[in-house]
PDB file as gemmi writes it, atoms N, CA and C in Angstrom:
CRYST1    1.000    1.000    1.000  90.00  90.00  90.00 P 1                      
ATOM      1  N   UNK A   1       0.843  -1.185   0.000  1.00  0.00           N  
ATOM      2  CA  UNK A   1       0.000   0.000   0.000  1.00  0.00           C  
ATOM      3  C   UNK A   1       0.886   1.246   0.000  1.00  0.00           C  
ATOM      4  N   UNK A   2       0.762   1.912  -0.955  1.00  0.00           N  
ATOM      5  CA  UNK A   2       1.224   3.390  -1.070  1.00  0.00           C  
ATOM      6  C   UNK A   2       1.042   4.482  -0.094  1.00  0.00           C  
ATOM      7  N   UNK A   3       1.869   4.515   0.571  1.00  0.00           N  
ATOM      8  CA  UNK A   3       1.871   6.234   1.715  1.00  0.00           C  
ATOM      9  C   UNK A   3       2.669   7.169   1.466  1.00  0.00           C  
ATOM     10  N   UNK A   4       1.893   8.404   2.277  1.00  0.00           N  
ATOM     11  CA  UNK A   4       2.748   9.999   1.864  1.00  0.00           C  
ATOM     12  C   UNK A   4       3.684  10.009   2.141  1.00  0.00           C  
ATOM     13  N   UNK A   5       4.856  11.639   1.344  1.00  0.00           N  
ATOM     14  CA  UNK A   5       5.646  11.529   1.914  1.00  0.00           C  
ATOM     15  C   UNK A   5       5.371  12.955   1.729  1.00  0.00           C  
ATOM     16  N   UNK A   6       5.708  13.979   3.224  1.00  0.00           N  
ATOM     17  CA  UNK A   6       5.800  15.718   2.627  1.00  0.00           C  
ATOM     18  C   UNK A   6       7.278  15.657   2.701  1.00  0.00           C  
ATOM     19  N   UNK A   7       7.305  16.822   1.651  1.00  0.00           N  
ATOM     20  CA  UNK A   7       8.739  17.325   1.276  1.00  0.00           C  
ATOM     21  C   UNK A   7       8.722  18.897   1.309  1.00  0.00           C  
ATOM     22  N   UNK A   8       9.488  19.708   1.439  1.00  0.00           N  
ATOM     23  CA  UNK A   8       9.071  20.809   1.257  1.00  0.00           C  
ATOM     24  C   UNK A   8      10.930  21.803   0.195  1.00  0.00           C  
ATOM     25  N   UNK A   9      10.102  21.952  -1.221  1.00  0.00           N  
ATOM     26  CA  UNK A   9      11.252  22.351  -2.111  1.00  0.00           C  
ATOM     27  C   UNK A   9      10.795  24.009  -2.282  1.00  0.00           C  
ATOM     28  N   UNK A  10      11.280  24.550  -2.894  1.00  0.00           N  
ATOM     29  CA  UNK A  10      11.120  25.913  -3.369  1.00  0.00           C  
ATOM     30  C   UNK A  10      10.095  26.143  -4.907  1.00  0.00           C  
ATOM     31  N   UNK A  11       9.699  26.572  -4.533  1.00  0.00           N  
ATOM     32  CA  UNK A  11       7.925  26.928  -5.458  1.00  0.00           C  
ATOM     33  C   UNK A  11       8.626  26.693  -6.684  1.00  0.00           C  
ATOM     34  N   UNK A  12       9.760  27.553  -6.886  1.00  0.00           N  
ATOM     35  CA  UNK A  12       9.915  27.428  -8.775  1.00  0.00           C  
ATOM     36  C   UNK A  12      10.212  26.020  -8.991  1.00  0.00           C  
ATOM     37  N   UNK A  13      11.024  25.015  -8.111  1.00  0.00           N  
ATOM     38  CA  UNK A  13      12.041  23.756  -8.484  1.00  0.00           C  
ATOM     39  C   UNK A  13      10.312  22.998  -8.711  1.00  0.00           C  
ATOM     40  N   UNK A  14       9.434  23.511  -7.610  1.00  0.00           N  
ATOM     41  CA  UNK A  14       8.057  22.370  -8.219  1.00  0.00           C  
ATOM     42  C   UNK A  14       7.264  22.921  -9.515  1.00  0.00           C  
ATOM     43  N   UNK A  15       7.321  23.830  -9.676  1.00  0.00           N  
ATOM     44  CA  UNK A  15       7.231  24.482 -11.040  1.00  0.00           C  
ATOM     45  C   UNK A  15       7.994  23.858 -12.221  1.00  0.00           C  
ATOM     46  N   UNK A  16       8.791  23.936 -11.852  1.00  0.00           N  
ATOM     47  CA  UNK A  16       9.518  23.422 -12.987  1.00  0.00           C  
ATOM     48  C   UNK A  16       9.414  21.646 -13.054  1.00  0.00           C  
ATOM     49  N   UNK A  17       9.494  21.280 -12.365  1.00  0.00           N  
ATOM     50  CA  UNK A  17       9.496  19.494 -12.544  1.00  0.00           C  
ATOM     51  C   UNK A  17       8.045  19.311 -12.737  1.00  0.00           C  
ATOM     52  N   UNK A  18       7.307  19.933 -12.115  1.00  0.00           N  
ATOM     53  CA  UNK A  18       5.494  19.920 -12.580  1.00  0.00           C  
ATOM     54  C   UNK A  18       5.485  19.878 -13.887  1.00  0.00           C  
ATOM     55  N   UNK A  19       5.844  20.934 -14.327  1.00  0.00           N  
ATOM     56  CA  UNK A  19       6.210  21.140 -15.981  1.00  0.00           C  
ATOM     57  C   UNK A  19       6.830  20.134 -16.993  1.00  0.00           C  
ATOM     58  N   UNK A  20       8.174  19.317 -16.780  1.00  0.00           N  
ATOM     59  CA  UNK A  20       8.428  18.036 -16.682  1.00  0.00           C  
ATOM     60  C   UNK A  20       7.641  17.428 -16.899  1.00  0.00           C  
ATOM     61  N   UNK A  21       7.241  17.285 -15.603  1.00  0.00           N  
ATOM     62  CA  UNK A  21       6.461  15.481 -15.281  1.00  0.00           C  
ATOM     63  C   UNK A  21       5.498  15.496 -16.948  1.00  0.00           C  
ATOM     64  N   UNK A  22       5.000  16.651 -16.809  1.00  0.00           N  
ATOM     65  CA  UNK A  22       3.289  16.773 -17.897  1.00  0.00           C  
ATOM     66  C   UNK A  22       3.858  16.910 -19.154  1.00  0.00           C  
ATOM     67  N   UNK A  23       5.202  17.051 -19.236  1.00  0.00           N  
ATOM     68  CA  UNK A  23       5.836  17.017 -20.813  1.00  0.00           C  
ATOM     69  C   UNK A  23       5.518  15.868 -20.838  1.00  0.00           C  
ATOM     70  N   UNK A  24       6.227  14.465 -20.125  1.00  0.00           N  
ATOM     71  CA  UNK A  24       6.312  13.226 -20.289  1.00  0.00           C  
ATOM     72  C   UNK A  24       5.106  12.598 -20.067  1.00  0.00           C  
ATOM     73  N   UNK A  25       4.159  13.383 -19.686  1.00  0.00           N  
ATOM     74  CA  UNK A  25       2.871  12.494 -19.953  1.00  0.00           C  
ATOM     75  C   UNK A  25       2.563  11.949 -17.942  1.00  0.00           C  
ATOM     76  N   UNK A  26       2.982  12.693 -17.268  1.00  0.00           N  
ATOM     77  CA  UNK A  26       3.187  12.397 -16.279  1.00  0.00           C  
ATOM     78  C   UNK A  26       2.474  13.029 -15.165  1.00  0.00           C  
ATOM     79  N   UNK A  27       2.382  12.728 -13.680  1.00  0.00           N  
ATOM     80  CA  UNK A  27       2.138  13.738 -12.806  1.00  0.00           C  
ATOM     81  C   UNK A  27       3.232  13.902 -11.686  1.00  0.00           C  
ATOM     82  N   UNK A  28       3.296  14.847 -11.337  1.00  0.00           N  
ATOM     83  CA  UNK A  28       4.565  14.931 -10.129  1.00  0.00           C  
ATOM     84  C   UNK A  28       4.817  13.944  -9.215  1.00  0.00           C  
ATOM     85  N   UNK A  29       3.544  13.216  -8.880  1.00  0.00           N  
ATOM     86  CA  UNK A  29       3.933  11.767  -7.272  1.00  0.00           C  
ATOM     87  C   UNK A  29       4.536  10.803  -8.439  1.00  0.00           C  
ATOM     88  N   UNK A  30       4.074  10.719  -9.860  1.00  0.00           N  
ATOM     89  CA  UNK A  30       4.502   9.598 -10.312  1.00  0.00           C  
ATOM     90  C   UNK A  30       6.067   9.871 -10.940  1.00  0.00           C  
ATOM     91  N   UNK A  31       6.729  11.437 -11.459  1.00  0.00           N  
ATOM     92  CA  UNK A  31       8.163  11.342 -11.632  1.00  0.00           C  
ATOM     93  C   UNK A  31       8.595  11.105 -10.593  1.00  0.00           C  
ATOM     94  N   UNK A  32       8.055  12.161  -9.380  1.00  0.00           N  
ATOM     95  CA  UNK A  32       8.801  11.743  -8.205  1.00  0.00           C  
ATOM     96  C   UNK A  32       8.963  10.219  -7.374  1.00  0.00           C  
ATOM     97  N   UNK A  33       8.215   9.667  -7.967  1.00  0.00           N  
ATOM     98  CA  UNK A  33       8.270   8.211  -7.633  1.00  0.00           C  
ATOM     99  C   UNK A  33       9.419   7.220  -8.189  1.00  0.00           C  
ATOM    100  N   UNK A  34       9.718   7.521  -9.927  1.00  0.00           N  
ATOM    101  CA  UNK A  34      10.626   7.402 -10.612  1.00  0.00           C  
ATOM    102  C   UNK A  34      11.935   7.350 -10.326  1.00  0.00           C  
ATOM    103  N   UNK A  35      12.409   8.452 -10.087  1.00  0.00           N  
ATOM    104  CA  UNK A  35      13.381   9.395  -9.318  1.00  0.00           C  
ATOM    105  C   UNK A  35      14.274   8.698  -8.298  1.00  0.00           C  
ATOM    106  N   UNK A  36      13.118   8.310  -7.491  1.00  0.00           N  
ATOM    107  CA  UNK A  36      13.382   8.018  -5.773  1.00  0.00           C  
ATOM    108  C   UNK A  36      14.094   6.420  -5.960  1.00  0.00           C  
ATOM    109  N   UNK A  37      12.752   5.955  -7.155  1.00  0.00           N  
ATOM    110  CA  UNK A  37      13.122   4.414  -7.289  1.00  0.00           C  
ATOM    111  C   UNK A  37      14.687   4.290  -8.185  1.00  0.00           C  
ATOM    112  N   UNK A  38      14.970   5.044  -8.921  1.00  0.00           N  
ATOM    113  CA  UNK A  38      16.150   5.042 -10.092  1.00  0.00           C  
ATOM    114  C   UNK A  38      17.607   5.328  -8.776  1.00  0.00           C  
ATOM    115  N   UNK A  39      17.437   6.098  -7.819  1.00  0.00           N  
ATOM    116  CA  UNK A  39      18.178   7.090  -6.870  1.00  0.00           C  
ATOM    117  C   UNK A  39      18.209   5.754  -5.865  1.00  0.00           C  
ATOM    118  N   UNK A  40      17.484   4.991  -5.067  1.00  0.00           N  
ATOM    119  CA  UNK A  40      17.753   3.839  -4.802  1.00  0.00           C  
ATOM    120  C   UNK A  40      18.286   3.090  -5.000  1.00  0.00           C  
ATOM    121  N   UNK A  41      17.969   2.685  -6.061  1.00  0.00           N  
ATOM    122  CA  UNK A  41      18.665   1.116  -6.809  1.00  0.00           C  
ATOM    123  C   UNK A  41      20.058   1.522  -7.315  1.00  0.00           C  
ATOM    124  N   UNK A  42      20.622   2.720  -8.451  1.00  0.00           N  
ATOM    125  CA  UNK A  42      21.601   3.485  -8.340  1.00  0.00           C  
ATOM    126  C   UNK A  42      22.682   3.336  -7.036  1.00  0.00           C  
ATOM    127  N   UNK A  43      21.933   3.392  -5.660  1.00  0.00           N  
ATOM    128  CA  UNK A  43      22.800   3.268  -4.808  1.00  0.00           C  
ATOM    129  C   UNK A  43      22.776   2.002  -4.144  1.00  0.00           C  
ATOM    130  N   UNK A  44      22.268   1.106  -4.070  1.00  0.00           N  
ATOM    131  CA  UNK A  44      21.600   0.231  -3.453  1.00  0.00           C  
ATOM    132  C   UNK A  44      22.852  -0.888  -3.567  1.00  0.00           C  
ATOM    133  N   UNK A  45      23.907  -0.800  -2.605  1.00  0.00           N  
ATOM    134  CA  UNK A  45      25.295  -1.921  -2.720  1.00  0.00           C  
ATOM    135  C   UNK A  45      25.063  -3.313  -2.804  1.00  0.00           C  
ATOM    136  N   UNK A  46      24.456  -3.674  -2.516  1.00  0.00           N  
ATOM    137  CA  UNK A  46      23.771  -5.150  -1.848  1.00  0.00           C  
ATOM    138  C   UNK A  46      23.241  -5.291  -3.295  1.00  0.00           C  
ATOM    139  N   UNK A  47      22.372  -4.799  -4.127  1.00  0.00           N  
ATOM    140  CA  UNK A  47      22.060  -5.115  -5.632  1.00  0.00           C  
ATOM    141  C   UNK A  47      22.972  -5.098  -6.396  1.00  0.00           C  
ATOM    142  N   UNK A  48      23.520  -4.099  -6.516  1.00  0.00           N  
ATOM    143  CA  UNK A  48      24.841  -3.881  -7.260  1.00  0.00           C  
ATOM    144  C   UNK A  48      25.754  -5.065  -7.090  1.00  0.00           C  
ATOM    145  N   UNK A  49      25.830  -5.702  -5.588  1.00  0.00           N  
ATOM    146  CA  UNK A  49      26.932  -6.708  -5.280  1.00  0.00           C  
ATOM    147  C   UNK A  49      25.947  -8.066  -6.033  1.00  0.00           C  
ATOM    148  N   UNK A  50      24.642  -8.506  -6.044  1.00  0.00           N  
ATOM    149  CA  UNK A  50      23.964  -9.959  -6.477  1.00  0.00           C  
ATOM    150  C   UNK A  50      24.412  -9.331  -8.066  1.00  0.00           C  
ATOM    151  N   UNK A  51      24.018  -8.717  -8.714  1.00  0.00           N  
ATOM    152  CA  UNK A  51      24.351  -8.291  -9.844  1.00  0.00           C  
ATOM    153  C   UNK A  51      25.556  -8.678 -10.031  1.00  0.00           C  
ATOM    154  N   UNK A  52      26.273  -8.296  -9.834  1.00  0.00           N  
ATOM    155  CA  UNK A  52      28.039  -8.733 -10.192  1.00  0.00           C  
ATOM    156  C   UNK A  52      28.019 -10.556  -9.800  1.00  0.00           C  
ATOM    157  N   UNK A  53      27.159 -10.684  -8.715  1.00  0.00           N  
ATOM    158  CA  UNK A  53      27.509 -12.178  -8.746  1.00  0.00           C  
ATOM    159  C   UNK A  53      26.831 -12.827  -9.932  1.00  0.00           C  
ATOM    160  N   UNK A  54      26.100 -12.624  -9.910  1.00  0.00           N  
ATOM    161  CA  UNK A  54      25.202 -13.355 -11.213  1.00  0.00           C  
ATOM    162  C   UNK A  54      26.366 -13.209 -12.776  1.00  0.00           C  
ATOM    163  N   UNK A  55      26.890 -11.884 -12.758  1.00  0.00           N  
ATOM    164  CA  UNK A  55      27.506 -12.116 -14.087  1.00  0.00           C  
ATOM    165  C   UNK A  55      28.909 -12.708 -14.138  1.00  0.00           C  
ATOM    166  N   UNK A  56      29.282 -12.959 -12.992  1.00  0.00           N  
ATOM    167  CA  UNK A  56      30.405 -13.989 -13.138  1.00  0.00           C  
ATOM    168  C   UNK A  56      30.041 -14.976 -12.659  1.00  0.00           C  
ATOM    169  N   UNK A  57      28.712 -15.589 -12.551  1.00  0.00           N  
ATOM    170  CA  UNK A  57      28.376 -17.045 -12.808  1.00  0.00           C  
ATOM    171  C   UNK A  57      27.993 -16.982 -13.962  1.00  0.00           C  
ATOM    172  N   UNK A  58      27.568 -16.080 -14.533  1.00  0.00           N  
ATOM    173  CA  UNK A  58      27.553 -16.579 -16.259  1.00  0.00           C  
ATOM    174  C   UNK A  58      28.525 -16.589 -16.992  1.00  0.00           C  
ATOM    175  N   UNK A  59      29.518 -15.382 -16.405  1.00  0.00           N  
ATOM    176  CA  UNK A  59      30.782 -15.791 -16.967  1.00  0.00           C  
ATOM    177  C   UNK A  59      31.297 -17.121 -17.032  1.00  0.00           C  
ATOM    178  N   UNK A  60      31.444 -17.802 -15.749  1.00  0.00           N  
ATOM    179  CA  UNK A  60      31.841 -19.084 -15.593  1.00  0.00           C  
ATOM    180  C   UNK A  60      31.445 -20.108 -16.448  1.00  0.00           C  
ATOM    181  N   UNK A  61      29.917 -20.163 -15.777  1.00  0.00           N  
ATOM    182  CA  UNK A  61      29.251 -21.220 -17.207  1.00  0.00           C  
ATOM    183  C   UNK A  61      29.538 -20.714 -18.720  1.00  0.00           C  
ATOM    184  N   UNK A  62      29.280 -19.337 -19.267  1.00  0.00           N  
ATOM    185  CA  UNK A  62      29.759 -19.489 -20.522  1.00  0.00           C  
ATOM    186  C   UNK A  62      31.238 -20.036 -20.865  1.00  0.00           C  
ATOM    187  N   UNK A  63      31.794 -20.103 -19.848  1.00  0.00           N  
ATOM    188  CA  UNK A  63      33.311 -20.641 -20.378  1.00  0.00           C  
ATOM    189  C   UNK A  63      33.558 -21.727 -19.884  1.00  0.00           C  
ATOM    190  N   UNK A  64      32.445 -22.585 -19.623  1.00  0.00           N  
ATOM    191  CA  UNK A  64      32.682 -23.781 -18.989  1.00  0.00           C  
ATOM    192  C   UNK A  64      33.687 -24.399 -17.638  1.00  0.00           C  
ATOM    193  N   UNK A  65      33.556 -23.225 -16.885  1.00  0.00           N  
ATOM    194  CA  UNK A  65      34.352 -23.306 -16.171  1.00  0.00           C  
ATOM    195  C   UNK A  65      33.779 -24.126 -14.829  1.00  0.00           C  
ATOM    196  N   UNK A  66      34.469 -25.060 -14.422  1.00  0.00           N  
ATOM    197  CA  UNK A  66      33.817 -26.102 -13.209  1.00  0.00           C  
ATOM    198  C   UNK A  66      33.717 -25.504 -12.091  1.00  0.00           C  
ATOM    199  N   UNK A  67      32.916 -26.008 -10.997  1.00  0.00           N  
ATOM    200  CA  UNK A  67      33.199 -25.421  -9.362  1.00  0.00           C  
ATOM    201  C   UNK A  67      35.052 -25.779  -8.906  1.00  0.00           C  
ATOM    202  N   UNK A  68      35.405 -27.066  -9.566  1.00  0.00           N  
ATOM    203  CA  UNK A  68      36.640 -26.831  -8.963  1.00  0.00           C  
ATOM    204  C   UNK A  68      37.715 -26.406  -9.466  1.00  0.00           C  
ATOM    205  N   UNK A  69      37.436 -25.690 -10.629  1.00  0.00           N  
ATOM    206  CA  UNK A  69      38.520 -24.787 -11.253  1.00  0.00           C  
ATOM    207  C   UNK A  69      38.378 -23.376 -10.945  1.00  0.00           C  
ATOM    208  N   UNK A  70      37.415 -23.050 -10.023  1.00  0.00           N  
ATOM    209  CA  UNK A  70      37.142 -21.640  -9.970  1.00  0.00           C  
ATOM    210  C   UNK A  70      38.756 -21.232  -9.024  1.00  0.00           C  
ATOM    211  N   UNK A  71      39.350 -21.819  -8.328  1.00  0.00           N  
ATOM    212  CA  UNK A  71      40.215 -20.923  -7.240  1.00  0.00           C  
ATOM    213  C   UNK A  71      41.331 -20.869  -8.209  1.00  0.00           C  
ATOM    214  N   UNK A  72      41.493 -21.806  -9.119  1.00  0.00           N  
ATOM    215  CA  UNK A  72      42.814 -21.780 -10.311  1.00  0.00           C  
ATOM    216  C   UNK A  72      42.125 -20.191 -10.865  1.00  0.00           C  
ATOM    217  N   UNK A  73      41.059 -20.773 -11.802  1.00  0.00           N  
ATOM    218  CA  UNK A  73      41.267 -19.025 -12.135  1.00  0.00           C  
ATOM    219  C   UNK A  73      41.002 -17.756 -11.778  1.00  0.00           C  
ATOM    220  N   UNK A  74      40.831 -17.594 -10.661  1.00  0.00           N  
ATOM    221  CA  UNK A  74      40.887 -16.761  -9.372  1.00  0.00           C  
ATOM    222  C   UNK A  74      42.365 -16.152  -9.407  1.00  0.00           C  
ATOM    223  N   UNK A  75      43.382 -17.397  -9.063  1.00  0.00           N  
ATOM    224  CA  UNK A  75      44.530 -16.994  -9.405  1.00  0.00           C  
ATOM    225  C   UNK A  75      45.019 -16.722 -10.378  1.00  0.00           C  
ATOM    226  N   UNK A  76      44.931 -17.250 -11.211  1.00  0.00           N  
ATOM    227  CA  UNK A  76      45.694 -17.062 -12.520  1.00  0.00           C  
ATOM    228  C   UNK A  76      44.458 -15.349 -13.097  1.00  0.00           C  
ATOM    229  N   UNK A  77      43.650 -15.071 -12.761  1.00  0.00           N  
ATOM    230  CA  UNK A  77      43.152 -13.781 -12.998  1.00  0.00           C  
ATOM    231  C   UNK A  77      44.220 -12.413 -12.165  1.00  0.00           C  
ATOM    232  N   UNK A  78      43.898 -13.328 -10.674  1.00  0.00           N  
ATOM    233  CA  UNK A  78      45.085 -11.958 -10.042  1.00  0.00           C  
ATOM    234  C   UNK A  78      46.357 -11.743 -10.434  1.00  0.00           C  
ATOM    235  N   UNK A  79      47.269 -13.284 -11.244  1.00  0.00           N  
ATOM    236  CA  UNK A  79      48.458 -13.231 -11.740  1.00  0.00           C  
ATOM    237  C   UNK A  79      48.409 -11.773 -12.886  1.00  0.00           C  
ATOM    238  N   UNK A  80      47.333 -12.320 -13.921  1.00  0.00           N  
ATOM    239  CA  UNK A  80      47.675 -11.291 -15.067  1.00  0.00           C  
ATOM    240  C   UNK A  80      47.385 -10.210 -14.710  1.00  0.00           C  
ATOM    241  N   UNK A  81      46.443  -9.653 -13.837  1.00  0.00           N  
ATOM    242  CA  UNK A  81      46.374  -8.306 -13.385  1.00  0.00           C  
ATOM    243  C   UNK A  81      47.047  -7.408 -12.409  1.00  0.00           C  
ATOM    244  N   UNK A  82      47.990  -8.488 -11.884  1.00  0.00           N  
ATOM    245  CA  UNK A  82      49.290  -7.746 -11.104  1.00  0.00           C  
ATOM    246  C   UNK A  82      50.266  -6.956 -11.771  1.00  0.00           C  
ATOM    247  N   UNK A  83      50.542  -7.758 -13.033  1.00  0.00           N  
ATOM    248  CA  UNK A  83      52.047  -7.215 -13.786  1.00  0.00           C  
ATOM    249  C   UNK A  83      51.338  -5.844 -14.462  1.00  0.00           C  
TER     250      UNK A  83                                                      
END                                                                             
């Protein structure tokens, strides 16, 4: 269930994003909803971190790489990126 939130900005900044929102076909709770959700996830470490896991398990499987070869190329990754 959806609840308020007050904010309190300066008359022109809601003027102006009012203006916005209704270019895009929009109303102000719903850019500002946008926004908040994009400004979240953007920061959100813990997503950002499953994200990265997921693409180096696809990395892996696309290269056929086994569970017990993962610590070989673990190393042999930190080798080439040392020099």
């Amino acid at each position: 269930m959806a609840t308020q939130m007050i904010i309190r900005i300066e008359a022109s900044l809601k003027d102006k994003v009012s203006r916005l929102a209704q270019s895009e076909g929009k109303n102000l709770s719903e850019l500002v909803r946008e926004l908040l959700e994009k400004y979240t996830k953007e920061r959100d470490m813990g997503a950002y971190i499953d994200s990265l896991w997921d693409k180096i398990g696809m990395d892996l499987s696309k290269n056929n790489i086994s569970e017990s070869e993962i610590e070989n190329v673990i190393k042999q990754t930190r080798l080439s990126n040392a020099g």
